[in-house]
C-alpha positions as CSV (number, residue, x, y, z in Angstrom):
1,X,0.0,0.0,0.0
2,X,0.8,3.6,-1.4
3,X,-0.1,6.5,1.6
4,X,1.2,9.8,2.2
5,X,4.5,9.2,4.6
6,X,2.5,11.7,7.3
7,X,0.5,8.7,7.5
8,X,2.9,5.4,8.4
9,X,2.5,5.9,12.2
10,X,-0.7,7.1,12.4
11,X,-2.4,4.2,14.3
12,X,-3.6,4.8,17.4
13,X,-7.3,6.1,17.3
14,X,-8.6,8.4,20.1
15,X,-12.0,6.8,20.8
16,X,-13.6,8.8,23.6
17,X,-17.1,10.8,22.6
18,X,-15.7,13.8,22.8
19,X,-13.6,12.9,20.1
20,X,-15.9,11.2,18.0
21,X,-18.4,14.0,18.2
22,X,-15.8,16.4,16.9
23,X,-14.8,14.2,13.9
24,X,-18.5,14.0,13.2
25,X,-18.2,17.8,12.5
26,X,-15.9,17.8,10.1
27,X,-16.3,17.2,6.1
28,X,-17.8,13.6,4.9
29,X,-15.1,12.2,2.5
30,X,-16.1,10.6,-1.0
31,X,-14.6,7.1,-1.8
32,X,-14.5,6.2,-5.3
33,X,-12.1,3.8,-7.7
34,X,-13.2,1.0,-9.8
35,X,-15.5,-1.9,-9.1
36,X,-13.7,-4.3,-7.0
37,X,-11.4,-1.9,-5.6
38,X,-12.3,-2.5,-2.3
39,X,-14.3,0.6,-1.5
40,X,-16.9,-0.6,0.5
41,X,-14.6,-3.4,2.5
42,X,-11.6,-0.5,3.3
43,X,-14.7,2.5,4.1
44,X,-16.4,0.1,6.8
45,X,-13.0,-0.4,8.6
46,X,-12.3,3.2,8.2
47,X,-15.8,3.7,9.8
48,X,-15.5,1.3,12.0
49,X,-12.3,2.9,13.4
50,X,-12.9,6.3,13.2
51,X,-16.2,6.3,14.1
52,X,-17.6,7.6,11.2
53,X,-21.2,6.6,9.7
54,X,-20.6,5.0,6.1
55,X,-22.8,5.6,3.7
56,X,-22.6,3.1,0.7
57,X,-24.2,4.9,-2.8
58,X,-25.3,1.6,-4.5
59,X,-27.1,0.5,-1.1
60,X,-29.2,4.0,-1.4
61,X,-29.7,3.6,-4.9
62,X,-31.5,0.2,-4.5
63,X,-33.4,2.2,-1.5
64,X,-34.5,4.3,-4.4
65,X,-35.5,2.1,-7.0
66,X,-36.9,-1.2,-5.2
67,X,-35.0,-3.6,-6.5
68,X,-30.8,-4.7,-7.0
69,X,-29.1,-3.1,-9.3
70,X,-28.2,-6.1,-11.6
71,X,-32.2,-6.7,-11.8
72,X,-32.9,-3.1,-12.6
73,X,-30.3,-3.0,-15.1
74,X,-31.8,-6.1,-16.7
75,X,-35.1,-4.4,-16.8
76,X,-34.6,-0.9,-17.1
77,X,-30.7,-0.5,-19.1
78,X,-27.8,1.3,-17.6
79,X,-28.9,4.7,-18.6
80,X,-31.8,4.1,-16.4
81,X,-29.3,3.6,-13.6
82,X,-27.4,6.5,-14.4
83,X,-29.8,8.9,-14.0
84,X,-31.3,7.3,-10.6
85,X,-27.2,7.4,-9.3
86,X,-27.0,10.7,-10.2
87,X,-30.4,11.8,-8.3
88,X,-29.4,9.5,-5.2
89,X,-26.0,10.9,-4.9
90,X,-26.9,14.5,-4.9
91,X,-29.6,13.5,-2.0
92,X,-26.6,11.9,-0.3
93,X,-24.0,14.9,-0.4
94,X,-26.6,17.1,0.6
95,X,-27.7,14.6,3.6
96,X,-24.5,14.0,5.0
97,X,-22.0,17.2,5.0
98,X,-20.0,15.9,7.6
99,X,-19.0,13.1,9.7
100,X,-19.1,10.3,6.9
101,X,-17.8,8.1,4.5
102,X,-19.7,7.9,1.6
103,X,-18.7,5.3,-1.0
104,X,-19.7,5.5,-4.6
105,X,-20.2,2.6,-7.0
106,X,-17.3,2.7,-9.6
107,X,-19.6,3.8,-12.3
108,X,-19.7,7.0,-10.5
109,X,-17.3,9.0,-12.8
110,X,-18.9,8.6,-16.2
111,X,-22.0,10.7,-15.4
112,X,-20.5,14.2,-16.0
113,X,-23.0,16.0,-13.7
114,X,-21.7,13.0,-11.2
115,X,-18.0,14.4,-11.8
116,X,-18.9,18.0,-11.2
117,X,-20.2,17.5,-7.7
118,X,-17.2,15.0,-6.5
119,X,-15.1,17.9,-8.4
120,X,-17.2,20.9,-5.7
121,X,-16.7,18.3,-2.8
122,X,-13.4,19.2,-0.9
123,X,-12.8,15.5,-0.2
124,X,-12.9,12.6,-2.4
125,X,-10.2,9.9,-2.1
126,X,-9.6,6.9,-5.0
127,X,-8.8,3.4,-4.1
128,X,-6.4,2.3,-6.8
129,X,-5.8,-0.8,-7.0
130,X,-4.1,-2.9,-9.7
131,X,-6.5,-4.0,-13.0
132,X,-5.2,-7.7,-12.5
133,X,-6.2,-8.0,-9.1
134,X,-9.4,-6.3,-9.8
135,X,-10.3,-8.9,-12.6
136,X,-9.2,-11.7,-10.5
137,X,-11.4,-10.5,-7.9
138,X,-14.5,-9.8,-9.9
139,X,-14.3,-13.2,-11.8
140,X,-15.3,-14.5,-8.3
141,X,-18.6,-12.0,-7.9
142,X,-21.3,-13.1,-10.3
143,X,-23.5,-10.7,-8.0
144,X,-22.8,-7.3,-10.1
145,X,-24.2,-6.7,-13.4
146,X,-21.9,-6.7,-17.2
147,X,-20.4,-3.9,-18.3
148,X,-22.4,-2.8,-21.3
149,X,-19.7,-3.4,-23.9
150,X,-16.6,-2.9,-22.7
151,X,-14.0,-5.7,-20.7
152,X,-13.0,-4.7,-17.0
153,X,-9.6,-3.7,-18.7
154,X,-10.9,-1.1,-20.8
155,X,-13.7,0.4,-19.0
156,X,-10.7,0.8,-16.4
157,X,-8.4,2.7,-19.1
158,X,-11.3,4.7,-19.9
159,X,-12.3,5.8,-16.4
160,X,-8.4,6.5,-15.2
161,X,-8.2,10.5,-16.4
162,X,-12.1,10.8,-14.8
163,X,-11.1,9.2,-11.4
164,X,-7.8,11.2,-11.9
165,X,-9.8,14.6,-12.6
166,X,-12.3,14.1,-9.4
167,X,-9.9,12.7,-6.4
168,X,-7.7,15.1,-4.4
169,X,-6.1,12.4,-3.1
170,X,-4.9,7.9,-4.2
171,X,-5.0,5.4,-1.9
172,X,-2.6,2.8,-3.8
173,X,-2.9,-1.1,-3.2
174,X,0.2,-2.6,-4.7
175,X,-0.3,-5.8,-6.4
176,X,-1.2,-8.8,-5.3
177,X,-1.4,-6.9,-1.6
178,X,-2.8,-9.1,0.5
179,X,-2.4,-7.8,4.1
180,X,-5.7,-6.5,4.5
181,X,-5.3,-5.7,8.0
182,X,-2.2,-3.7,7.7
183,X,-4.3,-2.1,4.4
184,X,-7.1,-1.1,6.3
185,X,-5.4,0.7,9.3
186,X,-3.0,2.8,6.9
187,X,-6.5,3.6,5.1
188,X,-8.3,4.8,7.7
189,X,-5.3,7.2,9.0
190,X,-5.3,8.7,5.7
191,X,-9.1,9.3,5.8
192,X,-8.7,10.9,9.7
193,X,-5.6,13.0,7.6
194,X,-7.5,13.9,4.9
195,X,-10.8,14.6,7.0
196,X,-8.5,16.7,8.8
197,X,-7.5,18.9,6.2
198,X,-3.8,18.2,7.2
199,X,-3.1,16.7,3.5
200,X,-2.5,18.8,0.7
201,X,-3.9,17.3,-2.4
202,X,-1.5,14.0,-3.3
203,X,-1.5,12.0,-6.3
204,X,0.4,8.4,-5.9
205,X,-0.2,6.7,-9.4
C-alpha cells in the first residue's frame, strides 16, 4: 500500500465521545475507484475505526429504486441507472455534509453531472488498485451486473483521467497486496488526515 509518509504511524485512534463527536463535525469524505477496488470493504474499517457513519451509494440507490441493481439493469438499461445514481448521490451529499464516508459505485465518474459535484466536494479519495487484481477479484462476484460493452480492462483505461480529474487524493494497493489488515489501518489514517485537512492534495499513481 501507497499513503502519504505523514500517515505510516498514524495508528492509534482516540475513541472517547468527545472525540468522535468532533470528527462527526468535520467534512464527509467521498470514496471512489473501480468496481472491485475494495471501496466498501476499506470505508467500513475506516468507519469502523474512526467512528464515522458509512454511507454506501449503491445501497441508497437500491433504496431508491426497489429492487438490486443487476435486476434493474436487466429491466430498465444502464442509462436508467445512471440517471437514478445521479439523483441519489446529490440526495446523499446534501444529507450527509459531515462526519461520513460515503462510498460510490465505480460507475460513479462517467455521469459528467456525477463528476462535477465530487469535483465541488473538498474530499474525495480513490482506491487504486491494480487491474489484474481487480479482474481476478470480480471473476469471483457473479453478483454485479456486465459492463455494457466494454471488458473490465478497458472500461478501467477509460475511467483512469475521470477518477484522476475528481480525487484530491490515491490510496494505492500494490499488487497482489494481501495484508488487508495492515491495508485497512494505513486507510483509515489517511481518511482521519484527509478529513483533517492536514493533506495537501496528493496523487500516488
Amino acid at each position: 500500500v501507497l499513503v502519504h509518509k505523514h500517515t505510516s504511524n498514524s495508528r492509534c485512534i482516540n475513541r472517547d465521545k468527545d472525540r468522535i463527536d468532533t470528527e462527526n463535525n468535520k467534512p464527509s469524505v467521498v470514496i471512489i475507484g473501480m468496481r472491485g477496488a475494495g471501496k466498501t470493504t476499506l470505508s467500513a474499517a475506516a468507519g469502523s475505526e474512526l467512528g464515522l457513519s458509512v454511507i454506501d451509494v449503491d445501497t441508497e440507490i437500491e433504496r431508491y429504486i426497489g429492487t438490486d441493481i443487476k435486476t434493474f439493469i436487466d429491466s430498465k438499461g444502464w442509462k436508467a441507472f445512471r440517471d437514478a445514481e445521479n439523483t441519489v448521490f446529490m440526495n446523499v451529499l446534501n444529507k450527509h455534509p459531515h462526519g461520513s464516508i460515503i462510498a460510490c459505485g465505480g460507475g460513479i465518474v462517467v455521469t459528467p453531472s456525477n463528476r462535477e459535484l465530487l469535483k465541488s466536494h473538498s474530499r474525495v479519495v480513490e482506491i487504486v488498485r491494480d487491474i489484474e487484481d481487480i479482474v481476478a477479484y470480480l471473476e469471483l462476484d457473479k453478483t454485479r451486473p456486465a459492463y455494457a460493452i466494454q471488458s473490465t480492462r478497458d472500461t478501467y483505461n477509460e475511467r483512469i483521467p475521470w477518477f484522476d480529474e475528481c480525487a484530491g487524493w490515491h490510496f494505492v494497493i500494490t499488487r497482489g497486496d494481501k495484508n488487508w489488515k495492515s491495508t485497512e489501518q494505513d486507510f483509515s489514517a489517511l481518511i482521519r488526515l484527509v478529513q483533517n485537512g492536514r493533506l495537501t492534495h496528493s496523487k500516488f499513481r
